[in-house]
mmCIF file of the protein (N, C-alpha, C, O) and its ligand, coordinates in Angstrom:
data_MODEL
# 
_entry.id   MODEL 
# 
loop_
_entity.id 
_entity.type 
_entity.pdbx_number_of_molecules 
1 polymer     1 
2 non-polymer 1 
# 
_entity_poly.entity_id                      1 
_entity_poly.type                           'polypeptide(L)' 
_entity_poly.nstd_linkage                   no 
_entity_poly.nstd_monomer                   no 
_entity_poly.pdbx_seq_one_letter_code       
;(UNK)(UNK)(UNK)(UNK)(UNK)(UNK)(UNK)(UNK)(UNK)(UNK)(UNK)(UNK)(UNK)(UNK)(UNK)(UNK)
(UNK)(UNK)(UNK)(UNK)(UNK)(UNK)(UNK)(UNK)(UNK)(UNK)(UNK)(UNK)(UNK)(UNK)(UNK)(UNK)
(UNK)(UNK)(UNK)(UNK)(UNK)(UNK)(UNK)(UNK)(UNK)(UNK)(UNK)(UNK)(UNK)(UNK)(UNK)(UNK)
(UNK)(UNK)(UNK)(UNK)
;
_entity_poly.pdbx_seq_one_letter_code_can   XXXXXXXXXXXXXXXXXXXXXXXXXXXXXXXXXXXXXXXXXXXXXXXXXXXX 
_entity_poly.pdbx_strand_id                 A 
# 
loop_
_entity_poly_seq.entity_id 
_entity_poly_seq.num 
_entity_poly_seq.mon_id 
_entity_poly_seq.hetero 
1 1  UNK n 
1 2  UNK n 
1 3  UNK n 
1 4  UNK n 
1 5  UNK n 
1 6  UNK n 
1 7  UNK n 
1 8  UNK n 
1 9  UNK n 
1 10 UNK n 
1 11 UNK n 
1 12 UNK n 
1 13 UNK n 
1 14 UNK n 
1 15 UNK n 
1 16 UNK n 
1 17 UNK n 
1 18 UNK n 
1 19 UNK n 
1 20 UNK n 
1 21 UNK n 
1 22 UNK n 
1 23 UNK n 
1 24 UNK n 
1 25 UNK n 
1 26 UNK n 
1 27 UNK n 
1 28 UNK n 
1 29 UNK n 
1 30 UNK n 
1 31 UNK n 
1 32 UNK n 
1 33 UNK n 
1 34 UNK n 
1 35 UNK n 
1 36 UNK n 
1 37 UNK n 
1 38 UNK n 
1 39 UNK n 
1 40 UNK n 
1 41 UNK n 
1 42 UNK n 
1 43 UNK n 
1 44 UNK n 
1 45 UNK n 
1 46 UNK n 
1 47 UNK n 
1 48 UNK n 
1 49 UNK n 
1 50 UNK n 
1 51 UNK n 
1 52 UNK n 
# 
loop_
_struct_asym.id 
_struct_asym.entity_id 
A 1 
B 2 
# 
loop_
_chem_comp.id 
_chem_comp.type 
_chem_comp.mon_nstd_flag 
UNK 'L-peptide linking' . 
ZN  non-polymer         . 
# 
_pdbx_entity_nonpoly.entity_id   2 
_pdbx_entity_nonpoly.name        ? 
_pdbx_entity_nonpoly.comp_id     ZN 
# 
_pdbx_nonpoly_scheme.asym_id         B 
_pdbx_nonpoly_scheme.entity_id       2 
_pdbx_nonpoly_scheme.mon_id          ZN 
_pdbx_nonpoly_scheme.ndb_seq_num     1 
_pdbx_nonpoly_scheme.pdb_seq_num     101 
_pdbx_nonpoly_scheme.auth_seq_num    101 
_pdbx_nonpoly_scheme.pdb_mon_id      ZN 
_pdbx_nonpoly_scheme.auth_mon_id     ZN 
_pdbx_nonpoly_scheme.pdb_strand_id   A 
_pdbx_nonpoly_scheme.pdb_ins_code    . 
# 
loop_
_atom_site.group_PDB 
_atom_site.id 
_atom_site.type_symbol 
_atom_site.label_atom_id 
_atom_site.label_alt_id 
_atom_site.label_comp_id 
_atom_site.label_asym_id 
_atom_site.label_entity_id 
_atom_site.label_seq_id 
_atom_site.pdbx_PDB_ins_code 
_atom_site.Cartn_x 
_atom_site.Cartn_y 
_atom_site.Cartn_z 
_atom_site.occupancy 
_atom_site.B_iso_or_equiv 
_atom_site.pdbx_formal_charge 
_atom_site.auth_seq_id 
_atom_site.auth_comp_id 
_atom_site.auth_asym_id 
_atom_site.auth_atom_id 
_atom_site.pdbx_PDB_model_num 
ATOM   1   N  N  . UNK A 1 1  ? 0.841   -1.201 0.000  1.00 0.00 ? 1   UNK A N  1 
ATOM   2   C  CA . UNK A 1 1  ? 0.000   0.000  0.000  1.00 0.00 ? 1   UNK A CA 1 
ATOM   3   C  C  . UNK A 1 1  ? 0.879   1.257  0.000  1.00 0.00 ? 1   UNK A C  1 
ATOM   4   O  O  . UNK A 1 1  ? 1.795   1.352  0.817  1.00 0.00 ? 1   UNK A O  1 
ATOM   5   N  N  . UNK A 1 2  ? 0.572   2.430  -1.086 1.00 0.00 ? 2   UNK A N  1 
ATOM   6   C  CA . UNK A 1 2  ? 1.127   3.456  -0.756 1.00 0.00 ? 2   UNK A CA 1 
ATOM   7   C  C  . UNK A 1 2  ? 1.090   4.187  0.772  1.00 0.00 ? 2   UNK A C  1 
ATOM   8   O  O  . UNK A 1 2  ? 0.356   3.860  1.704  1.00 0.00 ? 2   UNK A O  1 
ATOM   9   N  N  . UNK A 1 3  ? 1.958   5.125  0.757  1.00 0.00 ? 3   UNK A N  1 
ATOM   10  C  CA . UNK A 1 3  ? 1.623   5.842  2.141  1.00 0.00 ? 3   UNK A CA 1 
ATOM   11  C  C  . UNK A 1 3  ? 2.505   6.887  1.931  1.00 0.00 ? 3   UNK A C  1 
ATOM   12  O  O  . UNK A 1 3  ? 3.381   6.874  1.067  1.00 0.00 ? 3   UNK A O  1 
ATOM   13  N  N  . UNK A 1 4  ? 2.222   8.093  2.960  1.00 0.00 ? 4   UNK A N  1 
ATOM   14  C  CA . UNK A 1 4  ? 3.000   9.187  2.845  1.00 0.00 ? 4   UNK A CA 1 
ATOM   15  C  C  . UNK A 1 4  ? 4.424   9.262  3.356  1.00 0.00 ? 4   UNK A C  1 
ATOM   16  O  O  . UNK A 1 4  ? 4.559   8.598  4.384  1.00 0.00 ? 4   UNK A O  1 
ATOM   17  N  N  . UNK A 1 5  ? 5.589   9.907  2.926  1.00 0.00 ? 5   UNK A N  1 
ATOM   18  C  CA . UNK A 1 5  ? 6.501   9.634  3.801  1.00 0.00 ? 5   UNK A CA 1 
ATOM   19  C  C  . UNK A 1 5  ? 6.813   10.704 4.831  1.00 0.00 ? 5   UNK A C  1 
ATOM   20  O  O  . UNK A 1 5  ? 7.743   10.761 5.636  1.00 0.00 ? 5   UNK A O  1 
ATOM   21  N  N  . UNK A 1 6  ? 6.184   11.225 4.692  1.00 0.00 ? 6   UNK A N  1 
ATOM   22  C  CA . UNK A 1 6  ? 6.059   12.481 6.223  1.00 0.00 ? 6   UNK A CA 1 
ATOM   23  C  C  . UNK A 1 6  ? 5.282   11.761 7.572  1.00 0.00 ? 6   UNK A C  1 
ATOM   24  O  O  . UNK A 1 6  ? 5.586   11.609 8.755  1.00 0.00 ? 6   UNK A O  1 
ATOM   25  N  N  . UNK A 1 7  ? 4.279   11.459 6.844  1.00 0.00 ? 7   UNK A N  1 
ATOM   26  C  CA . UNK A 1 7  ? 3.422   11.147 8.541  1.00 0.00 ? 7   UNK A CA 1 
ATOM   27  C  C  . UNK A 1 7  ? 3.159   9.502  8.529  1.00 0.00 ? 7   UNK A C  1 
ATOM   28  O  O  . UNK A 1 7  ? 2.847   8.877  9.543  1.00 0.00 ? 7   UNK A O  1 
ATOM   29  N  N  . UNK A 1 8  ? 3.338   8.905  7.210  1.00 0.00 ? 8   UNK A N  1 
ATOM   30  C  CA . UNK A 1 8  ? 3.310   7.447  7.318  1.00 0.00 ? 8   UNK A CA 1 
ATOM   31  C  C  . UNK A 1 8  ? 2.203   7.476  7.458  1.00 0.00 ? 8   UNK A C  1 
ATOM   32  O  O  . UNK A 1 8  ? 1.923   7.066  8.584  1.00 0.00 ? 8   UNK A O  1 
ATOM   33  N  N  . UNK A 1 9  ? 1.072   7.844  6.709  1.00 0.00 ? 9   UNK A N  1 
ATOM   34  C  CA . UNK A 1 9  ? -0.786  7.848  6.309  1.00 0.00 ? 9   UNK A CA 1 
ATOM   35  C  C  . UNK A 1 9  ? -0.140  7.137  5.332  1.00 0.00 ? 9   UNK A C  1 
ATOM   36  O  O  . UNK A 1 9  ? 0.997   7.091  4.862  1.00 0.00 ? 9   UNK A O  1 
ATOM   37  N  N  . UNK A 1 10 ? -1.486  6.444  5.115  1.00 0.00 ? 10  UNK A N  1 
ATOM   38  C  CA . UNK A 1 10 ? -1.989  5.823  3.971  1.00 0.00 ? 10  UNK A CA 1 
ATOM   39  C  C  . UNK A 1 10 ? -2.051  6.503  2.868  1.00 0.00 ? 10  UNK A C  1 
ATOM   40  O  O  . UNK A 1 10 ? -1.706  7.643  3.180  1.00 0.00 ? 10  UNK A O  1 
ATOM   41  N  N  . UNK A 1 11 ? -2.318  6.465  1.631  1.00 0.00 ? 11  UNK A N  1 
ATOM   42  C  CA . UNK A 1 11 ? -3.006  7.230  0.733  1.00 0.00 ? 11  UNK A CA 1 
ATOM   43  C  C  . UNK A 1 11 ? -3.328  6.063  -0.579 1.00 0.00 ? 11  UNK A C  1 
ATOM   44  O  O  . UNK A 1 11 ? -2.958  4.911  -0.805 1.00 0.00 ? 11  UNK A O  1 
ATOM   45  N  N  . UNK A 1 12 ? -3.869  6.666  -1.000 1.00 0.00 ? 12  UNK A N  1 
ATOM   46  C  CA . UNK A 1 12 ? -4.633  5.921  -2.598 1.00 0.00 ? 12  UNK A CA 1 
ATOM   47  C  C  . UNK A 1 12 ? -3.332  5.867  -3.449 1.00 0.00 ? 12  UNK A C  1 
ATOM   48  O  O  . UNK A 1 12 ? -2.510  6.765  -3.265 1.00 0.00 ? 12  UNK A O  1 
ATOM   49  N  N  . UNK A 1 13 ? -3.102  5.010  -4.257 1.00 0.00 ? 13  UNK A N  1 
ATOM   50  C  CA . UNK A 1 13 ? -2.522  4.616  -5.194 1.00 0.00 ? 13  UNK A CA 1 
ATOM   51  C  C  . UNK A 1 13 ? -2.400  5.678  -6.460 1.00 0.00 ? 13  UNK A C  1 
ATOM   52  O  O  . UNK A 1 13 ? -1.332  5.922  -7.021 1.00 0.00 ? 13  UNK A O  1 
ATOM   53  N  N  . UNK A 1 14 ? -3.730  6.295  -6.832 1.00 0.00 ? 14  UNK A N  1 
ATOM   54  C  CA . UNK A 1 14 ? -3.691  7.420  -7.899 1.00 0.00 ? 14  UNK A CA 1 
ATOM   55  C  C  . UNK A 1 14 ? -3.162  8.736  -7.038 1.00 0.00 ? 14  UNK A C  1 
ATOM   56  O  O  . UNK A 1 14 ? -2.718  9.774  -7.527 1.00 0.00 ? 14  UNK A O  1 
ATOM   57  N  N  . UNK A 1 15 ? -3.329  8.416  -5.571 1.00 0.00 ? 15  UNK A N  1 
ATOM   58  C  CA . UNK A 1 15 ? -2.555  9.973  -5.050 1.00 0.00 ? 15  UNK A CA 1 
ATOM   59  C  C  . UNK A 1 15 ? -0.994  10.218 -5.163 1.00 0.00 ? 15  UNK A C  1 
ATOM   60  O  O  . UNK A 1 15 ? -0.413  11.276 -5.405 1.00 0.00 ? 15  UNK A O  1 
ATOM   61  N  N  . UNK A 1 16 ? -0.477  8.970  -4.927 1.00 0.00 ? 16  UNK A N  1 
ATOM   62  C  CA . UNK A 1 16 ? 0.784   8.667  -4.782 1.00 0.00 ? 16  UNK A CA 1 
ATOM   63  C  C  . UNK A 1 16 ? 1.233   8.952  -6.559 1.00 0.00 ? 16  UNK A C  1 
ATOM   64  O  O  . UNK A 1 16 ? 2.254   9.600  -6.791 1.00 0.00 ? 16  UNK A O  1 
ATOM   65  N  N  . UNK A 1 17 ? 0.643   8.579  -7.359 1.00 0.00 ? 17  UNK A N  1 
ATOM   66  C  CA . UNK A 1 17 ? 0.740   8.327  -8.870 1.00 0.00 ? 17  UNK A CA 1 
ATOM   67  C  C  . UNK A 1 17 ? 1.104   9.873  -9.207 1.00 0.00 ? 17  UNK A C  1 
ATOM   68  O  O  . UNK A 1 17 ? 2.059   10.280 -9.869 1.00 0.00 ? 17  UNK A O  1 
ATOM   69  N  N  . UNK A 1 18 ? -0.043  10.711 -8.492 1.00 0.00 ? 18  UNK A N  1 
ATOM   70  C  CA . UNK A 1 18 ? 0.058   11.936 -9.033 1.00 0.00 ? 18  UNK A CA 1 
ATOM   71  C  C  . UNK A 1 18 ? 0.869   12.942 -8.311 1.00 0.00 ? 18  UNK A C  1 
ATOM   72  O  O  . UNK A 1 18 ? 1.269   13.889 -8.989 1.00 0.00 ? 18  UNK A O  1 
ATOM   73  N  N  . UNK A 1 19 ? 1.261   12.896 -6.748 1.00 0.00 ? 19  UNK A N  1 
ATOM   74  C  CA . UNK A 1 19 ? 1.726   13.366 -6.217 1.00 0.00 ? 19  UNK A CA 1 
ATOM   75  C  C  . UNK A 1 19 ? 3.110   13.148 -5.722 1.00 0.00 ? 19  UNK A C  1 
ATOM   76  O  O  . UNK A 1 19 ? 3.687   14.049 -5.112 1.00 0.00 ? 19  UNK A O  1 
ATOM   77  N  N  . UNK A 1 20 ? 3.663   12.024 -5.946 1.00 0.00 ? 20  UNK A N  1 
ATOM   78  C  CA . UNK A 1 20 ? 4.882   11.634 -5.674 1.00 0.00 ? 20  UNK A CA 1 
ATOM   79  C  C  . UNK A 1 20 ? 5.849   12.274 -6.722 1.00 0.00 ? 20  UNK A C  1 
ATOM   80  O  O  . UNK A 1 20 ? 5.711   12.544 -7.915 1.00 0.00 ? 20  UNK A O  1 
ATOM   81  N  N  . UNK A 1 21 ? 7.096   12.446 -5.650 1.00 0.00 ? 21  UNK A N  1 
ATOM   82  C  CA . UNK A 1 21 ? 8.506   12.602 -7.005 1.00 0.00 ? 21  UNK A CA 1 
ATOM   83  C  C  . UNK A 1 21 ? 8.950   12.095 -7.575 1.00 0.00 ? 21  UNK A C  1 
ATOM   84  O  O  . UNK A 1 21 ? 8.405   10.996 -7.673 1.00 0.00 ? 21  UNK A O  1 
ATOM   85  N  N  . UNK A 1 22 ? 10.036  12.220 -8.336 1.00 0.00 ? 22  UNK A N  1 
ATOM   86  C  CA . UNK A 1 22 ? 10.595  10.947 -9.148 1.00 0.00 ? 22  UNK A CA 1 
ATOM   87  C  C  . UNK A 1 22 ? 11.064  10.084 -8.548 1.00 0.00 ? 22  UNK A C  1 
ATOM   88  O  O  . UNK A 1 22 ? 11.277  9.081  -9.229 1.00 0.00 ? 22  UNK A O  1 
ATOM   89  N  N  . UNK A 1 23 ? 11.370  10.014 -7.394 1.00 0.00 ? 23  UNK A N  1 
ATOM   90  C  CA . UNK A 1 23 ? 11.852  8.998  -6.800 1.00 0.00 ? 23  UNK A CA 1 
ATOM   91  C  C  . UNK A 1 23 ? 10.475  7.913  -6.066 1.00 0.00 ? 23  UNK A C  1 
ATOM   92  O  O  . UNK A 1 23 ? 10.612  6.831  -5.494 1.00 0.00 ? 23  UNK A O  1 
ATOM   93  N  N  . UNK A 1 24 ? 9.293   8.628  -6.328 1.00 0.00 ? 24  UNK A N  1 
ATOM   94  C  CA . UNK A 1 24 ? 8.330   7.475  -6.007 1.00 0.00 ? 24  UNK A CA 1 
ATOM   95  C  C  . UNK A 1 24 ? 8.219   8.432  -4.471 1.00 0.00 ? 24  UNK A C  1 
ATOM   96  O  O  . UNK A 1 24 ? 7.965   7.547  -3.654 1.00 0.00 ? 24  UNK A O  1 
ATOM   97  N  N  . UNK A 1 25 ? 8.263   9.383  -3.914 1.00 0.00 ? 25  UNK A N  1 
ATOM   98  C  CA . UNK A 1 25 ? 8.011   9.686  -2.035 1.00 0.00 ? 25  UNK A CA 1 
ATOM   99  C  C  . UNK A 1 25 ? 6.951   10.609 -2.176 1.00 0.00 ? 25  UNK A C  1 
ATOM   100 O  O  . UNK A 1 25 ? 6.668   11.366 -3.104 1.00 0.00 ? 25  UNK A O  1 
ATOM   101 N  N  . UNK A 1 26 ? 6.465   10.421 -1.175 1.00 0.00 ? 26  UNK A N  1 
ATOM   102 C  CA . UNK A 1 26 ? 5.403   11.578 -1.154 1.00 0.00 ? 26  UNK A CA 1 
ATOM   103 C  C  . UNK A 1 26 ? 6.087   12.524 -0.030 1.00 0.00 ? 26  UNK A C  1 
ATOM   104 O  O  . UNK A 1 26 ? 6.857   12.042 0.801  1.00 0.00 ? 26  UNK A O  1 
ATOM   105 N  N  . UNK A 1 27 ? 5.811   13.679 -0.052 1.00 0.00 ? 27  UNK A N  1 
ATOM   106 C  CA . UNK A 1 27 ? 6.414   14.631 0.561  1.00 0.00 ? 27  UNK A CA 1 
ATOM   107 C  C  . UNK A 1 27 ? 5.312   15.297 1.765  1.00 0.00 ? 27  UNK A C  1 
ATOM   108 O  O  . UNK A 1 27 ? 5.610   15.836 2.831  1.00 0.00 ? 27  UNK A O  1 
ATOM   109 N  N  . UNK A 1 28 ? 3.857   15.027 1.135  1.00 0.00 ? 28  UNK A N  1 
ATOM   110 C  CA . UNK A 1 28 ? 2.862   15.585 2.063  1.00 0.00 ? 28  UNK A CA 1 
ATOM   111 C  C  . UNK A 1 28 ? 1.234   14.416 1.236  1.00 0.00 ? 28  UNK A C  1 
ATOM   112 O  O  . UNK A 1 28 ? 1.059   13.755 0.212  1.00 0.00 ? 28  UNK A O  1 
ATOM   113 N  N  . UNK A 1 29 ? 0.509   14.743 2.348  1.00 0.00 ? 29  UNK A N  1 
ATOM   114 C  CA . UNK A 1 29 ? -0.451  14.130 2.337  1.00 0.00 ? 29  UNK A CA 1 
ATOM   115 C  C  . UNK A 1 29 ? -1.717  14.930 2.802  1.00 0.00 ? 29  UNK A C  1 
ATOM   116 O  O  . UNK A 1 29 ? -1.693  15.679 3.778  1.00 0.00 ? 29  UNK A O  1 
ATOM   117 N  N  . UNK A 1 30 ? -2.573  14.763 2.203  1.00 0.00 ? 30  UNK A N  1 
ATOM   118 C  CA . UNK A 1 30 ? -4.032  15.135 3.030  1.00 0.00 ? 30  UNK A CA 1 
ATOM   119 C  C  . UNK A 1 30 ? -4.121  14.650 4.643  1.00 0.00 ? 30  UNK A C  1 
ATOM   120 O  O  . UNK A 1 30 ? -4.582  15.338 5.554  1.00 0.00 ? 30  UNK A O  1 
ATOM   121 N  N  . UNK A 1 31 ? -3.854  14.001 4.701  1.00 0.00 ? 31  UNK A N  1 
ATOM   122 C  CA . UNK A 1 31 ? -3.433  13.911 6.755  1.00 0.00 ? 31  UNK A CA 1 
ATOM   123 C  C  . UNK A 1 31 ? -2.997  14.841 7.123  1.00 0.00 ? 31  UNK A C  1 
ATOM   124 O  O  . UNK A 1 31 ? -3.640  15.610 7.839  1.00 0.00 ? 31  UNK A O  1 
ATOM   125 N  N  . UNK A 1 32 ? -1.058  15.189 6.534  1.00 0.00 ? 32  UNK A N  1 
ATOM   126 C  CA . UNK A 1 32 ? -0.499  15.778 7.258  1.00 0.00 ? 32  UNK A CA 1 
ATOM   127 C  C  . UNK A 1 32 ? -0.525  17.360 6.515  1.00 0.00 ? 32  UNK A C  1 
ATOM   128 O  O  . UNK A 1 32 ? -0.041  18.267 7.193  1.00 0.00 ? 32  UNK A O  1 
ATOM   129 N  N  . UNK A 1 33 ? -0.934  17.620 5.497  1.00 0.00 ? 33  UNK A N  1 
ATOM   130 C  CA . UNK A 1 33 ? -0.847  18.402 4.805  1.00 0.00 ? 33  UNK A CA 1 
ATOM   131 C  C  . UNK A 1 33 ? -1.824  18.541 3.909  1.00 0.00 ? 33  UNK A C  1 
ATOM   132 O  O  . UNK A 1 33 ? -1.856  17.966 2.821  1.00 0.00 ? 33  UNK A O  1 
ATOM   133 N  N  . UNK A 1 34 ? -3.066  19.695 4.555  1.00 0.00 ? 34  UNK A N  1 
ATOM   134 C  CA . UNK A 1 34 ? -4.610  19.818 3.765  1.00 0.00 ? 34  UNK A CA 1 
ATOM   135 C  C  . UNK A 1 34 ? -4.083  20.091 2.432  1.00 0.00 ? 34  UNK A C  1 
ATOM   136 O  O  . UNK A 1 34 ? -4.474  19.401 1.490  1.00 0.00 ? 34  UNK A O  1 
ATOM   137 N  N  . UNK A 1 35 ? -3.202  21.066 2.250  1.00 0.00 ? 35  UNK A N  1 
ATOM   138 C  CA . UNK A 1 35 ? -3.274  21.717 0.766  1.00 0.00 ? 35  UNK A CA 1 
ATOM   139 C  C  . UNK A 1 35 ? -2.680  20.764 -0.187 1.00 0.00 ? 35  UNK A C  1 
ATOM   140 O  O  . UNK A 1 35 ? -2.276  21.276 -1.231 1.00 0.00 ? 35  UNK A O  1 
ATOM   141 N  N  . UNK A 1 36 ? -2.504  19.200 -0.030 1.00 0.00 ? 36  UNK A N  1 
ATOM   142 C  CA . UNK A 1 36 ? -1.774  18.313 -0.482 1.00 0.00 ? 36  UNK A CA 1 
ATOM   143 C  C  . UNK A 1 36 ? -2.878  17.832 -1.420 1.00 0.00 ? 36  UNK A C  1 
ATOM   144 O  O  . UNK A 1 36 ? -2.681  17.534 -2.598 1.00 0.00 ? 36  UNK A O  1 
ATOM   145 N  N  . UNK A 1 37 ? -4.247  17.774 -0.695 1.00 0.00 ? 37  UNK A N  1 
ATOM   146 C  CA . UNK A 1 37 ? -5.334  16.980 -1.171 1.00 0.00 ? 37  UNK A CA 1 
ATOM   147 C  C  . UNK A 1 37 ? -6.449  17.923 -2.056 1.00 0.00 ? 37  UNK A C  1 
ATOM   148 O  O  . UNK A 1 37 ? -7.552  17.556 -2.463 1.00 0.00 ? 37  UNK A O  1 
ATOM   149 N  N  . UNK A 1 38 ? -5.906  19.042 -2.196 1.00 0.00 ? 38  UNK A N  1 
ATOM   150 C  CA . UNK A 1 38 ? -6.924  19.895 -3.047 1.00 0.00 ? 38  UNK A CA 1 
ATOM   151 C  C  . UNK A 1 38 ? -7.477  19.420 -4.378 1.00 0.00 ? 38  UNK A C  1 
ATOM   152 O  O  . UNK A 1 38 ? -8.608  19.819 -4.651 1.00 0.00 ? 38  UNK A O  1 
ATOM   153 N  N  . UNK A 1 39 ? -6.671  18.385 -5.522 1.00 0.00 ? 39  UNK A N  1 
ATOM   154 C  CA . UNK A 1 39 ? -7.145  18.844 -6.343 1.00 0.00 ? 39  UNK A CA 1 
ATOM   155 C  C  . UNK A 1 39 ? -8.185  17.132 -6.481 1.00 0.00 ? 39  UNK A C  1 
ATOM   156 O  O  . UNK A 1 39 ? -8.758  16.685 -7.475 1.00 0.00 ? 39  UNK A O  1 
ATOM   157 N  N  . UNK A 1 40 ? -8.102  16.631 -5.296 1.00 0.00 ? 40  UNK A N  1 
ATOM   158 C  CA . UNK A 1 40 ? -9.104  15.256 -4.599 1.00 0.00 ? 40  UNK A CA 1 
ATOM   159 C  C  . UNK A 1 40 ? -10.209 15.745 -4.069 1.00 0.00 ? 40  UNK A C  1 
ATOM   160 O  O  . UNK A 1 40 ? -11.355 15.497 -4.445 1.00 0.00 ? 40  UNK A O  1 
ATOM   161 N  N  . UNK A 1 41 ? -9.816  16.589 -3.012 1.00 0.00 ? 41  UNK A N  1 
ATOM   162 C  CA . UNK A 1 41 ? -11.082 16.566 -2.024 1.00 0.00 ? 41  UNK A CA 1 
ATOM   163 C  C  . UNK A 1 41 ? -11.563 17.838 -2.048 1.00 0.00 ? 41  UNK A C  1 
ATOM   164 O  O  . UNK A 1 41 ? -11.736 18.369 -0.951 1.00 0.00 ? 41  UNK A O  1 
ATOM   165 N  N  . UNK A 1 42 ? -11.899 18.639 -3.319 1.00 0.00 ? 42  UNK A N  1 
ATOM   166 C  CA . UNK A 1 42 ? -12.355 19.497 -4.112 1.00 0.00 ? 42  UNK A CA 1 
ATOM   167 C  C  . UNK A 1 42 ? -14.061 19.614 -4.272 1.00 0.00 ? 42  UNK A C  1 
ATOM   168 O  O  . UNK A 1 42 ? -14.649 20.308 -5.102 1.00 0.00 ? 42  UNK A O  1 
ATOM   169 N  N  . UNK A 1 43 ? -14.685 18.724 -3.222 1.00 0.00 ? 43  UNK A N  1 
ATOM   170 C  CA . UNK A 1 43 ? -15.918 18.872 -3.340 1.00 0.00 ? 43  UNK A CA 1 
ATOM   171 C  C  . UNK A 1 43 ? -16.304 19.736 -2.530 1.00 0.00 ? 43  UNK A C  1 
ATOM   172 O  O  . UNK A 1 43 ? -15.540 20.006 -1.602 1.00 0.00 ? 43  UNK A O  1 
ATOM   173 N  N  . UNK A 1 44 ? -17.361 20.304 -2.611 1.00 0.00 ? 44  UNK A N  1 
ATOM   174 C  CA . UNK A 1 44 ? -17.956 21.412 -2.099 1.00 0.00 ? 44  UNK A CA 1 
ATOM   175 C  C  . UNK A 1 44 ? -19.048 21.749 -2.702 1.00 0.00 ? 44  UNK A C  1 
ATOM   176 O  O  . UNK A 1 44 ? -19.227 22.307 -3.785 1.00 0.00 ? 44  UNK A O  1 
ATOM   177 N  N  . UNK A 1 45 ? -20.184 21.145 -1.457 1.00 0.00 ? 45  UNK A N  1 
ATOM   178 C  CA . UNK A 1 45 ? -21.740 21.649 -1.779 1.00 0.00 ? 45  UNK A CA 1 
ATOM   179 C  C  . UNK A 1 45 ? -22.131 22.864 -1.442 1.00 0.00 ? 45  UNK A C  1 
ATOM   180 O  O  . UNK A 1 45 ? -21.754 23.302 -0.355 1.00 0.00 ? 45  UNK A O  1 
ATOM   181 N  N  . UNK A 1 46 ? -22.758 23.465 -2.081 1.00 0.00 ? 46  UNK A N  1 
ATOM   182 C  CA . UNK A 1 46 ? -23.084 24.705 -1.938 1.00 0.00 ? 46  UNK A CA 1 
ATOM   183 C  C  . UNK A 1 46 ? -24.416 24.795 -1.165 1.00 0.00 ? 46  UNK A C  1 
ATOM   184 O  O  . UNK A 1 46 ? -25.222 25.505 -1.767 1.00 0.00 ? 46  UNK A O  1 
ATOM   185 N  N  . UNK A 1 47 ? -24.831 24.344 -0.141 1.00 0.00 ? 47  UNK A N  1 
ATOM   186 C  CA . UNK A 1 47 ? -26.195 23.940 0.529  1.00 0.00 ? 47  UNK A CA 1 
ATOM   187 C  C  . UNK A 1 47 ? -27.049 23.886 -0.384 1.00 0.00 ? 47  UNK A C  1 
ATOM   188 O  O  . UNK A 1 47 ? -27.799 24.858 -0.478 1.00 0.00 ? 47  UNK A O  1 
ATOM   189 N  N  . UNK A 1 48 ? -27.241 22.584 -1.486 1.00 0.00 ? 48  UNK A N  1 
ATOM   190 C  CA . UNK A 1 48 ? -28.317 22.968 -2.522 1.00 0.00 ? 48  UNK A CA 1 
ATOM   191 C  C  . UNK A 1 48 ? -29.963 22.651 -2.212 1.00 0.00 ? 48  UNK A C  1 
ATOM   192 O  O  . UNK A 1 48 ? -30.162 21.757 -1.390 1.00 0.00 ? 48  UNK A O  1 
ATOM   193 N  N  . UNK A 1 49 ? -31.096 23.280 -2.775 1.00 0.00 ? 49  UNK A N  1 
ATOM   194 C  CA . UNK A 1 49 ? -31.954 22.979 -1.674 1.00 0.00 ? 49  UNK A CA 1 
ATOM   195 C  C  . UNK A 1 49 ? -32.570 21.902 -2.525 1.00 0.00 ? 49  UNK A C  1 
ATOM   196 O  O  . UNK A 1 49 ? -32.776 22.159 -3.711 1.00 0.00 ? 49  UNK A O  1 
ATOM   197 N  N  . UNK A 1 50 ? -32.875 20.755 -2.051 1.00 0.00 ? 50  UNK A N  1 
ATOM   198 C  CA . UNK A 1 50 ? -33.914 20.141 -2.127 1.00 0.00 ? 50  UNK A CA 1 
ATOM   199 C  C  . UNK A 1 50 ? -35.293 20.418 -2.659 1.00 0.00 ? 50  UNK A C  1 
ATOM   200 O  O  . UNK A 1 50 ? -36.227 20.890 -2.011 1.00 0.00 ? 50  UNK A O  1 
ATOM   201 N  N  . UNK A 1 51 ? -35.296 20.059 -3.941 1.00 0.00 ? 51  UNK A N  1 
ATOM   202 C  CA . UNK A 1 51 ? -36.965 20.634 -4.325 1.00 0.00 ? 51  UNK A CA 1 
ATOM   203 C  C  . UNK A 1 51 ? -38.050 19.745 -4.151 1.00 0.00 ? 51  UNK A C  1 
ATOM   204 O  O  . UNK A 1 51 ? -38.182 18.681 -4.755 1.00 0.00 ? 51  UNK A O  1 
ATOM   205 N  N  . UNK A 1 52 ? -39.009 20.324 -3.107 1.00 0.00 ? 52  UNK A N  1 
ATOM   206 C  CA . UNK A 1 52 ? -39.713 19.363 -1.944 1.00 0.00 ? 52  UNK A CA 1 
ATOM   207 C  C  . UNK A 1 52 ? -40.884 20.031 -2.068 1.00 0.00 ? 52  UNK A C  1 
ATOM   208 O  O  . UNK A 1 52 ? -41.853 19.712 -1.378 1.00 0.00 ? 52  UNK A O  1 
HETATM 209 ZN ZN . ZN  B 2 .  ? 1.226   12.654 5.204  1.00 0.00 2 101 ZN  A ZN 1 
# 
């Protein structure tokens, strides 16, 4: 399993894919490092209302 090499989290396989250096390390993670996971955890509901 991938994982970060800062905090030793886990991470997904496509995170590591996209975020790692050439040497294959990750440097930061959505654990240890929010702004790591922006262009993942990019969701954001806008309170939509329910049409009821
Ligand atoms: Zn980390």
């Amino acid at each position: 399993m991938p994982h970060c090499d800062n905090c030793n989290g886990h991470v997904s396989r496509r995170f590591q894919t996209v975020f790692s250096d050439e040497q294959g390390r990750l440097l930061a993670c959505p654990s240890c490092s929010p702004n790591a996971g922006i262009a993942e955890s990019s969701r954001d509901r806008t309170g939509g209302g329910s049409g009821d």
